[in-house]
N, C-alpha and C positions, 0 to 999 in steps of 0.2 A: 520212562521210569518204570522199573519193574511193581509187580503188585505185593503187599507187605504189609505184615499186622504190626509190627511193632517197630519202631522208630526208636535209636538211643541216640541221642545227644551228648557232645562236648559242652561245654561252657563257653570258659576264654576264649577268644576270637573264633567263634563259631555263632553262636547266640550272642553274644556280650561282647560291646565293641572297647573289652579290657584288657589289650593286651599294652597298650600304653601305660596304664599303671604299673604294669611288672616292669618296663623297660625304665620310669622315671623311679621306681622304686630300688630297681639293682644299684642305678646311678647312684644314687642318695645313702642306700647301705654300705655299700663298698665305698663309696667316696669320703664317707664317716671316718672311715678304716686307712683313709689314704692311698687306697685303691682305683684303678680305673675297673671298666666291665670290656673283660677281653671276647673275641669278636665271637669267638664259640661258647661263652657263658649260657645265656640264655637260651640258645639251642639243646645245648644240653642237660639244663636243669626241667624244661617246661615238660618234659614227659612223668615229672618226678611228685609224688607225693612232696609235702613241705619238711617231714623229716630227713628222707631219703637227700633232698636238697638241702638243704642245713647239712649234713653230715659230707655231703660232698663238698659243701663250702668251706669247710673246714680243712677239710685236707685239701683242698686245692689251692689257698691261700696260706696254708699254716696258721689256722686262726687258733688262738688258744681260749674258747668259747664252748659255751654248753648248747648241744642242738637243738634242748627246748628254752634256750634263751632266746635264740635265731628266730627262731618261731613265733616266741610270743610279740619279739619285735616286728615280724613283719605283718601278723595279724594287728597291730597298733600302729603300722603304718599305712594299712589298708582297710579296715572295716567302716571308718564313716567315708571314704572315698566309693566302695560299696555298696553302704548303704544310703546313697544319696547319691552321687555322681556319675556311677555306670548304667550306662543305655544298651540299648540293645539295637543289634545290625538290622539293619532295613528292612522291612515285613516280615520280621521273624514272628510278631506276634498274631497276622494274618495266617502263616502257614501251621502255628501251631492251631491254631483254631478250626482250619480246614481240614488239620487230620482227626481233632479230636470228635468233629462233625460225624468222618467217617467211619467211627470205630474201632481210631488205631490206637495201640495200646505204646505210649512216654515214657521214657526214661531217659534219666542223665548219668553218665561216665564221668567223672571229671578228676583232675588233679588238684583241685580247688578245696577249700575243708566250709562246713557247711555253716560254718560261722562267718563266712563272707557270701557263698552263694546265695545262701535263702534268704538274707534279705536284698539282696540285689534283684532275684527272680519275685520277691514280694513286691520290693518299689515298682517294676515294672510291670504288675500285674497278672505273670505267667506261671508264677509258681503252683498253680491249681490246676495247670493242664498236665502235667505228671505223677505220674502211676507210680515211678522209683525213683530212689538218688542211690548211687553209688561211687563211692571215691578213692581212689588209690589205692588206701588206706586201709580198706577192707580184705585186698588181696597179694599176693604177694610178690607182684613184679609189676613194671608199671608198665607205661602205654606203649612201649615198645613191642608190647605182649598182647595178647588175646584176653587177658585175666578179668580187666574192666569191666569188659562188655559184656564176656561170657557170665560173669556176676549180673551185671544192668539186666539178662536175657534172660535169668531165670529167675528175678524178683519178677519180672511179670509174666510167667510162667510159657516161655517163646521159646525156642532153639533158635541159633544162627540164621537157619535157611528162613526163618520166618522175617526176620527182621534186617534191617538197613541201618547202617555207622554212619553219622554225619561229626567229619571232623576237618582241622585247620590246618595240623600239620603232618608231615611225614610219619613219623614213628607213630603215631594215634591209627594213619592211614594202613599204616602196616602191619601194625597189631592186628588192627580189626579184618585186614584182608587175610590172614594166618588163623584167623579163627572162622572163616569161612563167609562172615558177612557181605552181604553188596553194601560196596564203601560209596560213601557221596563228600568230595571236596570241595570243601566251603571258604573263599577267598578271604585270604585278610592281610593287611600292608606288612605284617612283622615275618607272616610264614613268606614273603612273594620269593624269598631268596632261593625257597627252595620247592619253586613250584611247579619245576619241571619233572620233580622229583613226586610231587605230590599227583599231578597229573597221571604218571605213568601207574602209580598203586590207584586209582580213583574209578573204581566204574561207571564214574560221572563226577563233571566237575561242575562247580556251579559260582559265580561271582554273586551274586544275591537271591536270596528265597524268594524274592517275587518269580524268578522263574521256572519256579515249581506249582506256583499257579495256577 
């Protein structure tokens, strides 16, 4: 592991073992609709703010819906699953503690809106070892892109070469390798499809934070 002051964080399947919510949630919305969830949905939406997604849901279904109706349903499908029910990946809460020991400076990236993260990061106890939040939302292209990070990078006042990307999936992995970060791949069962993909962007891959220990 290279040496590094500031650490940014993903969420969803990175920290938070919630990418099953999204998967039982597509089902349930689209199936509302009389929709299945075709095999490239979720692939393509999860780099996506929740607007960005809704407006895509839209035209790719011909839905005749408003993109902040989308929204507030899905924030009403997901906040007390949230705020109660999402855990966190295996000593995640160990390895935040060991960086925050050494004086590295937290931050989150996420595609998540902060009406579901922060109390998921509060029930679980970790939301006090972060320095920033940043979300999609704030910039103007998503994780495909550099945009994220390079935002999470300068609320705690780091450049690139100082800090390390820890993410799940592909596009997160290659924003963040575009923007000059050392990337670190964090396994989880919904990205494994494309983990050879993820592998190849990753200047380190890692199946669980214990072994970063």
């Amino acid at each position: 592991m290279i040496d590094f002051k500031g650490a940014i964080f993903d969420l969803d399947g990175t920290l938070l073992d919630s990418m099953d919510v999204w998967r039982k949630l597509d089902i349930d919305f689209l199936g509302k609709r009389g929709l299945e969830v075709p095999d490239d949905y979720v692939e393509t939406i999860t780099p996506m703010g929740f607007h960005e997604a809704a407006k895509y849901t839209i035209k790719r279904f011909g839905l005749d819906e408003n993109p902040d109706d989308i929204v507030n349903e899905w924030y009403d499908m997901s906040i007390e699953i949230y705020s109660t029910s999402v855990a966190l990946k295996p000593n995640v809460k160990k390895y935040l503690d060991f960086l925050k020991k050494q004086g590295i400076k937290m931050a989150v990236a996420t595609a998540s809106h902060e009406k579901l993260f922060t109390p998921a990061l509060n029930n679980n106890g970790i939301f006090h070892f972060f320095d920033a939040f940043t979300t999609v939302n704030e910039v103007k292209r998503g994780k495909g892109f550099p945009d994220v990070y390079l935002k999470a990078t300068e609320k705690i006042g780091l450049t690139p070469n100082d800090c390390v990307v820890f993410e799940d999936i592909y596009a997160g992995l290659k924003g963040a390798k575009d923007g000059g970060f050392f990337t670190v791949g964090v396994y989880d069962e919904y990205s494994s499809y494309e983990k050879s993909k993820i592998m190849e962007v990753s200047d380190l891959y890692i199946n669980d934070f214990g072994e970063l220990l």
